[in-house]
C-alpha positions as CSV (number, residue, x, y, z in Angstrom):
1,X,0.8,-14.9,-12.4
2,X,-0.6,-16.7,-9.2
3,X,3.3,-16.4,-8.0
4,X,3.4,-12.8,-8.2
5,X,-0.4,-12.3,-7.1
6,X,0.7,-14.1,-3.8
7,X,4.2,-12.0,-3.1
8,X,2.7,-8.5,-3.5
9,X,0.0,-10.0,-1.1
10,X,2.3,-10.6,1.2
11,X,3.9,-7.3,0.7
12,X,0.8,-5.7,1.7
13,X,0.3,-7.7,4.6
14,X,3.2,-6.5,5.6
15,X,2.6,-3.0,5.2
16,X,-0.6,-3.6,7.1
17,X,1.2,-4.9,10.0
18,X,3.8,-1.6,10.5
19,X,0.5,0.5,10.0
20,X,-0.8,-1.3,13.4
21,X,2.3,-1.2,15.4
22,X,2.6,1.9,14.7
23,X,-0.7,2.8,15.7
24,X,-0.7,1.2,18.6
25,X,2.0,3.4,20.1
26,X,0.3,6.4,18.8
27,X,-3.2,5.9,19.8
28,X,-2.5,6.3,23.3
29,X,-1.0,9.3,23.1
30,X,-3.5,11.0,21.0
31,X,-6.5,12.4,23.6
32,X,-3.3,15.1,24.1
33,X,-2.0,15.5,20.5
34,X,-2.1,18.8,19.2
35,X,-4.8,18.9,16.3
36,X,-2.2,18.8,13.3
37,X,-1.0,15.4,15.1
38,X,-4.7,14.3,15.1
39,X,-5.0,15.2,11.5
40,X,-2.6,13.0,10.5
41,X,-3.5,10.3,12.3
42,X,-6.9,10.5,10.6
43,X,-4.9,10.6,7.2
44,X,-2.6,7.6,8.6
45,X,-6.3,5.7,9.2
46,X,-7.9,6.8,6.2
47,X,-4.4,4.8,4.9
48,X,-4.6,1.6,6.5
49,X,-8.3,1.2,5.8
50,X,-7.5,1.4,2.2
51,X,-5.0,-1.6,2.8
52,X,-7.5,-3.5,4.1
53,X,-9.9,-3.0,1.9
54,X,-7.5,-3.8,-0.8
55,X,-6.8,-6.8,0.9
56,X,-10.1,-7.9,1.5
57,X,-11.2,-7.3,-2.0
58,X,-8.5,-10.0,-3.0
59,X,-10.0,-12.4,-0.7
60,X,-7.2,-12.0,1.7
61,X,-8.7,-12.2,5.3
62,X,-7.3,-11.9,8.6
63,X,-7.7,-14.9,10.9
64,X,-9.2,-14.2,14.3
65,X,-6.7,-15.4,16.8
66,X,-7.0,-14.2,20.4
67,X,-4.7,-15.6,23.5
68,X,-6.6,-18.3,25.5
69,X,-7.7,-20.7,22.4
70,X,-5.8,-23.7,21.6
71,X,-3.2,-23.4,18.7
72,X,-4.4,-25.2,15.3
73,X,-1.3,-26.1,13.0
74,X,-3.3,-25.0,9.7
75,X,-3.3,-21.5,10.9
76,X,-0.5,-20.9,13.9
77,X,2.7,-21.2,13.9
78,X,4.6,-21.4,16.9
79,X,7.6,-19.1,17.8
80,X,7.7,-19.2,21.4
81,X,6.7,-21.4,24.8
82,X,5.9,-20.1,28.1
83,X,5.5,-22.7,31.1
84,X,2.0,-21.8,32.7
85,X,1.2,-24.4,35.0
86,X,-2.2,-22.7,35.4
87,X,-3.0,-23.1,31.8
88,X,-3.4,-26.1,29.4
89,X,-0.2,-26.8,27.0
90,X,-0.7,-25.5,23.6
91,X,-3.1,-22.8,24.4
92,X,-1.8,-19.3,22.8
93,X,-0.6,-16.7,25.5
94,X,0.2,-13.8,23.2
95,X,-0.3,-13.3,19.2
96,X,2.7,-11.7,17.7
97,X,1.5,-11.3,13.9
98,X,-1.7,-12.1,12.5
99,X,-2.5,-14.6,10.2
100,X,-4.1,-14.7,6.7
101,X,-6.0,-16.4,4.5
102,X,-6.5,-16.5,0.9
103,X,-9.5,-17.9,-0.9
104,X,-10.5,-19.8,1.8
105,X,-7.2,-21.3,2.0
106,X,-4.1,-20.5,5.1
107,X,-2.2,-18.1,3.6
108,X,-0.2,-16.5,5.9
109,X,0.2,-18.2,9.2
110,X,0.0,-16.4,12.8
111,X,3.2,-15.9,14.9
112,X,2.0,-17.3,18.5
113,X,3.4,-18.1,22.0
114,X,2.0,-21.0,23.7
115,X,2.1,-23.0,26.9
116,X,4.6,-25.8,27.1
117,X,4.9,-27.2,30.6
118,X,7.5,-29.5,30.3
């Protein structure tokens, strides 16, 4: 069924997302890794490519959201304000999960913080 389609998706997705935290933490450190530790990063990539290949053969696709642009409602969903005076309100400061779509259509909406200078 559609309804069980849509919450292993989501699963996924969320699988996706520890797979890039983590990495983030690791890349950094990995010019010095020992080679074993290198290895299984490679494996750990070779992983997390598969997801998103999985993903994007279901039609599940990430939205591109970067801080500066304006929040859209149909694809962002607020968590967080920040006053900025130097910046306009409702522009995104920081992106805090990504967003998804599915068949064209919002599927998973981006965790943002924007500027509220009120």
């Amino acid at each position: 069924t559609e309804t069980a389609t849509r919450s292993l998706l989501l699963e996924l997705i969320e699988i996706v997302d520890a797979f890039e935290k983590i990495s983030k933490y690791i890349e950094s450190d990995l010019p010095q890794a020992s080679p074993q530790v290198q290895g299984w990063m490679e494996s750990f990539r070779t992983v997390y490519l598969m997801l998103q290949r999985s993903l994007n053969n279901q039609n599940v696709i990430p939205y591109e959201t970067t801080a500066g642009e304006k929040a859209n409602p149909y694809r962002h969903k607020v968590v967080d304000v920040v006053c900025k005076p130097e910046w306009q309100e409702h522009t995104i400061v920081e992106v805090l999960r990504k967003g998804y779509r599915w068949k064209g259509k919002p599927f998973r909406y981006a965790h943002v913080v924007v500027v509220k200078n009120n």
